[in-house]
MDAnalysis code that builds the backbone (N, CA, C; Angstrom):
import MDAnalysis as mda
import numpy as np

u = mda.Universe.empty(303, n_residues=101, atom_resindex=np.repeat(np.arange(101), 3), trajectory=True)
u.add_TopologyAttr("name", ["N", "CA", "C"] * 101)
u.add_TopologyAttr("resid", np.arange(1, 102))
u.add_TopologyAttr("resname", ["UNK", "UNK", "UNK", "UNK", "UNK", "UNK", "UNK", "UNK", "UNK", "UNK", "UNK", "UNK", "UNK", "UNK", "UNK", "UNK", "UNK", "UNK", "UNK", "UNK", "UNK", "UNK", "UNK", "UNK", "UNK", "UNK", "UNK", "UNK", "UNK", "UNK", "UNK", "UNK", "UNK", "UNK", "UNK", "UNK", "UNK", "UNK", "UNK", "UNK", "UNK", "UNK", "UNK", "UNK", "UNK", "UNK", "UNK", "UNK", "UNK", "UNK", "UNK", "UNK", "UNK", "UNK", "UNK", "UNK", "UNK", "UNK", "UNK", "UNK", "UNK", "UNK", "UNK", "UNK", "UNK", "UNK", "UNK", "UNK", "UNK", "UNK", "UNK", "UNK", "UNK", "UNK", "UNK", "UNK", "UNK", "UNK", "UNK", "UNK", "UNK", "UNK", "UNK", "UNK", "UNK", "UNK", "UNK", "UNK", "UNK", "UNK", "UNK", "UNK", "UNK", "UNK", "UNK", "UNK", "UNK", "UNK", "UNK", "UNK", "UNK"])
u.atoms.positions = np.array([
    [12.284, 8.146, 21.913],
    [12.044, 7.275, 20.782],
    [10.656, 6.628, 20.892],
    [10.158, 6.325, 21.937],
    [9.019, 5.796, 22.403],
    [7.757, 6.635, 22.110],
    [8.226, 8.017, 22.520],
    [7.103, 8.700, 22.181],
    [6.780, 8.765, 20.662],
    [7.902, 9.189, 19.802],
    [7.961, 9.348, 18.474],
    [7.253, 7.998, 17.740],
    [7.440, 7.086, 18.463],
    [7.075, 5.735, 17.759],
    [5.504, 5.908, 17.902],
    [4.902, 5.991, 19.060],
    [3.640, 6.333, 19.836],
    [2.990, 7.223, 18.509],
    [3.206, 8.341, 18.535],
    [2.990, 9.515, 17.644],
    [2.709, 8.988, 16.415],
    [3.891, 7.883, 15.892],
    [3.796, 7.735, 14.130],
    [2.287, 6.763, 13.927],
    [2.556, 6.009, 15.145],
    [1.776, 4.388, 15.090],
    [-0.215, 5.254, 15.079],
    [-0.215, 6.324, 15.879],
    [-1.509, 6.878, 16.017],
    [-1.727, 8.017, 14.632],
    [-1.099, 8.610, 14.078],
    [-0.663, 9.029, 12.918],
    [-1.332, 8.159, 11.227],
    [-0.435, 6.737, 11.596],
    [-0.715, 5.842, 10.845],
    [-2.072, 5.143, 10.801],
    [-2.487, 4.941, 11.827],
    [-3.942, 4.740, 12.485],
    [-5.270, 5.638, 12.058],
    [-4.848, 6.840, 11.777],
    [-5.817, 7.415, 11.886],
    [-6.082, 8.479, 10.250],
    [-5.185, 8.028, 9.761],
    [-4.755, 8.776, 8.569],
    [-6.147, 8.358, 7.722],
    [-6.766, 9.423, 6.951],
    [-7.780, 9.274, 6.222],
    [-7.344, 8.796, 4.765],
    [-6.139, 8.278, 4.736],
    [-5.922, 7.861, 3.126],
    [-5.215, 6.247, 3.966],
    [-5.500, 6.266, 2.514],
    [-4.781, 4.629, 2.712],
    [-3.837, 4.441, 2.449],
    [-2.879, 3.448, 3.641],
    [-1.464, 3.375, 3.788],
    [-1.153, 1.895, 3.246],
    [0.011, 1.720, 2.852],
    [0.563, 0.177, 2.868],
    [1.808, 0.233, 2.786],
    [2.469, 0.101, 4.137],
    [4.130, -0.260, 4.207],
    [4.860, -1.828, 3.343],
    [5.693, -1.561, 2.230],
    [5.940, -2.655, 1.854],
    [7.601, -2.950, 2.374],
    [8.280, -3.996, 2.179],
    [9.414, -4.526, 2.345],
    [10.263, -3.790, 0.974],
    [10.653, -3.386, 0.829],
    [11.556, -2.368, -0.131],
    [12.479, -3.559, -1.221],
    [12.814, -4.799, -0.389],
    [13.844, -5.415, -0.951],
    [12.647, -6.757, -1.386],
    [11.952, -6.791, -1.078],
    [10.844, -8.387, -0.882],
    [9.503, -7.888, -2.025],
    [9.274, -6.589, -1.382],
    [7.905, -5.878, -2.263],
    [6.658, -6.543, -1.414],
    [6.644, -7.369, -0.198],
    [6.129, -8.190, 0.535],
    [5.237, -7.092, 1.608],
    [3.905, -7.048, 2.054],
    [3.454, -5.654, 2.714],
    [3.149, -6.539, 4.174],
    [4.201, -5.119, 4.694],
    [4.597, -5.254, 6.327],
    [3.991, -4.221, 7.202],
    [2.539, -3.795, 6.870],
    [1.803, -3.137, 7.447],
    [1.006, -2.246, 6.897],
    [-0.586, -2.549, 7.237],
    [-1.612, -1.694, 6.065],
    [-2.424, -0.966, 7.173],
    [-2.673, 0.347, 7.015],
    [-3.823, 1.156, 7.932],
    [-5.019, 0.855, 7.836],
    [-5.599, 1.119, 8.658],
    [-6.633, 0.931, 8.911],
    [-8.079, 1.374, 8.157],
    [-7.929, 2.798, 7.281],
    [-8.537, 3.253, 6.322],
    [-8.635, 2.321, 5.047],
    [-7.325, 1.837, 4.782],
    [-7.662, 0.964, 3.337],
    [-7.575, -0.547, 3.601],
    [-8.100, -0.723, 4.845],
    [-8.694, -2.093, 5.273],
    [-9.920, -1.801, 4.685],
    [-10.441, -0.985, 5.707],
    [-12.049, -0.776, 4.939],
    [-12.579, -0.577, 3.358],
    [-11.185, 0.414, 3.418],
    [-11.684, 0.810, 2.049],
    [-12.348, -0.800, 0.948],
    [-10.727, -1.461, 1.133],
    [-10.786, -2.813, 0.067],
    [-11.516, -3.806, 0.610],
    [-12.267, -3.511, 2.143],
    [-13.092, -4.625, 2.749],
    [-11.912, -5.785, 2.877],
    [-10.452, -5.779, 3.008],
    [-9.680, -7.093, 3.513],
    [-9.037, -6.758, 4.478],
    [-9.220, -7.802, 6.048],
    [-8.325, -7.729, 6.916],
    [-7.046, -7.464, 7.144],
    [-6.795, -6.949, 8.423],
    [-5.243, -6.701, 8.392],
    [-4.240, -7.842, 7.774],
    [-5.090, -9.114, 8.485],
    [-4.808, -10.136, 8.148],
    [-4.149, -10.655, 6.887],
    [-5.452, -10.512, 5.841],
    [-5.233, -10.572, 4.511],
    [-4.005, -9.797, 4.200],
    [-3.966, -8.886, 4.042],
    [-2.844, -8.056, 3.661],
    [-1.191, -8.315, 4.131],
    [-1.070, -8.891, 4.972],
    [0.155, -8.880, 5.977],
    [1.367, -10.289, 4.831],
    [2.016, -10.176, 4.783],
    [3.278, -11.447, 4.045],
    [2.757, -11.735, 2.824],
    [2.239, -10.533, 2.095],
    [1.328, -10.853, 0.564],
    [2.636, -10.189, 0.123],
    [2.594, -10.547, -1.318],
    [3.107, -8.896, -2.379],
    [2.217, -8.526, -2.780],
    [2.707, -7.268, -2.954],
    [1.780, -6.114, -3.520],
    [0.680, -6.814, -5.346],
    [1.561, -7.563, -5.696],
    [1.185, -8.144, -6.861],
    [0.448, -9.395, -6.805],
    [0.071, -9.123, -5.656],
    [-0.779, -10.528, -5.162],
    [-2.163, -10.236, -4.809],
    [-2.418, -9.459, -4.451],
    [-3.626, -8.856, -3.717],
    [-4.423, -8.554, -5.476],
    [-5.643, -8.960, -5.755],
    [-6.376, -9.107, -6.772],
    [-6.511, -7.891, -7.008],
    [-6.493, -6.830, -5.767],
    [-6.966, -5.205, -6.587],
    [-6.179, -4.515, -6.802],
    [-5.118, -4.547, -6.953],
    [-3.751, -4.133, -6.734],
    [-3.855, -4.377, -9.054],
    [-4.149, -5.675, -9.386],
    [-3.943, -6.265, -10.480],
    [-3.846, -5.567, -11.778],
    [-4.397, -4.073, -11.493],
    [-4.316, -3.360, -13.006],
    [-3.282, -2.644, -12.607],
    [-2.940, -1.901, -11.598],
    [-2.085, -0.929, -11.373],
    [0.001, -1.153, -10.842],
    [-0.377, -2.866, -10.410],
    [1.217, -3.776, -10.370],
    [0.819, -4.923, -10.758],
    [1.010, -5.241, -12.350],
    [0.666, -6.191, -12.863],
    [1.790, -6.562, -12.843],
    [3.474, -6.556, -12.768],
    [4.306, -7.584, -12.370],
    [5.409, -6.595, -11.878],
    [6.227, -7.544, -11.494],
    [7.583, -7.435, -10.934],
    [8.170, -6.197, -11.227],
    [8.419, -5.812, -12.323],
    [9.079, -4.598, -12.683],
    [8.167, -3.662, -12.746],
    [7.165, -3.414, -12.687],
    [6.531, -2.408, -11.768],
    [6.881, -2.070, -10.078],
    [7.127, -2.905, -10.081],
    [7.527, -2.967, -8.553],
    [9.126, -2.556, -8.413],
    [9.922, -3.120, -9.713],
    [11.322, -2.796, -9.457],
    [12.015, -1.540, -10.001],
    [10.928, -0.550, -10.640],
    [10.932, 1.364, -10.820],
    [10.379, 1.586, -10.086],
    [9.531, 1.045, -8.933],
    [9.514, 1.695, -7.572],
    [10.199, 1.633, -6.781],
    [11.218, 0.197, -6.687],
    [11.970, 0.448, -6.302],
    [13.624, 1.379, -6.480],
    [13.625, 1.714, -7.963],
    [14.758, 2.892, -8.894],
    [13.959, 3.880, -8.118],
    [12.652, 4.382, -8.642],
    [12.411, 5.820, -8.419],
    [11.952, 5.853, -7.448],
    [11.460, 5.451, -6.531],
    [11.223, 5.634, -5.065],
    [9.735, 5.998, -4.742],
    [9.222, 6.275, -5.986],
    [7.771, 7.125, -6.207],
    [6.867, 7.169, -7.673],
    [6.076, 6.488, -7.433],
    [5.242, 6.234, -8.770],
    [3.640, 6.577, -8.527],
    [3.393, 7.301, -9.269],
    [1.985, 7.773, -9.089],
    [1.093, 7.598, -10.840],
    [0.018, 6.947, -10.407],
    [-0.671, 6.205, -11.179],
    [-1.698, 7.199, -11.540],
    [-2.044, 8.366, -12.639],
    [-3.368, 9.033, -12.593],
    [-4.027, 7.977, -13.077],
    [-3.984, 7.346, -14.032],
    [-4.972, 6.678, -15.505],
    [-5.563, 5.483, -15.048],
    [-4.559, 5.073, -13.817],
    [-4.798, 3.587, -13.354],
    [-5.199, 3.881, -12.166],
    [-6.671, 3.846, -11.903],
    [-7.152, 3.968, -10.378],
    [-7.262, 2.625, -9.780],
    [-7.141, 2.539, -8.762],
    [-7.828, 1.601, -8.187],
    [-9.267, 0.853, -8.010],
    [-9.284, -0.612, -8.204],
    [-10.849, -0.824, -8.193],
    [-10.958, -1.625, -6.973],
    [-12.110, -0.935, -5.865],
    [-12.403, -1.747, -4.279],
    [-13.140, -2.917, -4.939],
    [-13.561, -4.022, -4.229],
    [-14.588, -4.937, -4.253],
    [-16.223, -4.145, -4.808],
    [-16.366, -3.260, -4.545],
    [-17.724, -2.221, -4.926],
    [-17.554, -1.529, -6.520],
    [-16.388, -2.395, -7.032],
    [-15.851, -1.504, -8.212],
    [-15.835, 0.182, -8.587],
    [-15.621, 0.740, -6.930],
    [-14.992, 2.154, -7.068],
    [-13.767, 2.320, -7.029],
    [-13.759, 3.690, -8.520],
    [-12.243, 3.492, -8.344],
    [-11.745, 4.865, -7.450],
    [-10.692, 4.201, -7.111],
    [-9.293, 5.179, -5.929],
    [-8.173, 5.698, -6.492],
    [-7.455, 7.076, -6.810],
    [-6.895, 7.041, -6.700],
    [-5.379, 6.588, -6.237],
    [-4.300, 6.331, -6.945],
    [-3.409, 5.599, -6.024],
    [-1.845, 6.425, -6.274],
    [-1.063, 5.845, -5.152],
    [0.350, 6.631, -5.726],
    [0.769, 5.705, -4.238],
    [2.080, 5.485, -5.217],
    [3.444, 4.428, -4.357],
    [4.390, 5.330, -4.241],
    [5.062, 5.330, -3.117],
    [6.392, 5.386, -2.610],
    [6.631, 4.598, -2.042],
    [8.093, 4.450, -1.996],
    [8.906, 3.768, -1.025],
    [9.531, 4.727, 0.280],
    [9.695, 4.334, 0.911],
    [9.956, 4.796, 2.122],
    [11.187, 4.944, 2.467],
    [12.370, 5.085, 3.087],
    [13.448, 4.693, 3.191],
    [13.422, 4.186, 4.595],
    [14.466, 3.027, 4.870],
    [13.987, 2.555, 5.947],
    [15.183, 3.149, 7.482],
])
C-alpha cells in the first residue's frame, strides 16, 4: 500500500497537466499539483480549504453551486467554450471529474 501511495503521490507531482483534488461532498480542494500552482501563480497554500467557487479563476467556468452539484450527478464535466483564464489572461483548457473516493 505504501508503495502504491509512493507511486500515486510522485505521479501527482509530476503530472504535466493540472490537478485539483476536491472534497466530493464539501466541493472544498484537498490537494492541488504542482503544475497548476504555477500555472495560476497561487500557492499550495492558497488553494488548500477554498471551494472551487472561490478561487477568482475558477469564476467563469463554476460560477455557483450547481455547477458544482452536476459534477457532483455526472461525475465529469468538461468545459470546451469556457477556458480558463491564469493571472497572464491565458486561457487553459479545463475538464472536472470527480474521483471516487
Amino acid at each position: 500500500m505504501k508503495l502504491s501511495e509512493t507511486k500515486y503521490r510522485r505521479l501527482f507531482e509530476a503530472a504535466k497537466d493540472g490537478i485539483l483534488l476536491l472534497d466530493g461532498d464539501s466541493g472544498q480542494i484537498i490537494d492541488v499539483n504542482p503544475f497548476l500552482e504555477e500555472m495560476l501563480g497561487l500557492s499550495h497554500k492558497e488553494f488548500i480549504g477554498k471551494n472551487l467557487w472561490e478561487l477568482g479563476y475558477f469564476k467563469d467556468i463554476v460560477a455557483s453551486k450547481e455547477n458544482f452539484a452536476e459534477l457532483q450527478e455526472e461525475k465529469y464535466i468538461r468545459y470546451e467554450d469556457l477556458p480558463l483564464r491564469n493571472a497572464h489572461g491565458l486561457e487553459r483548457k479545463v475538464e472536472f471529474c470527480q474521483q471516487p473516493v
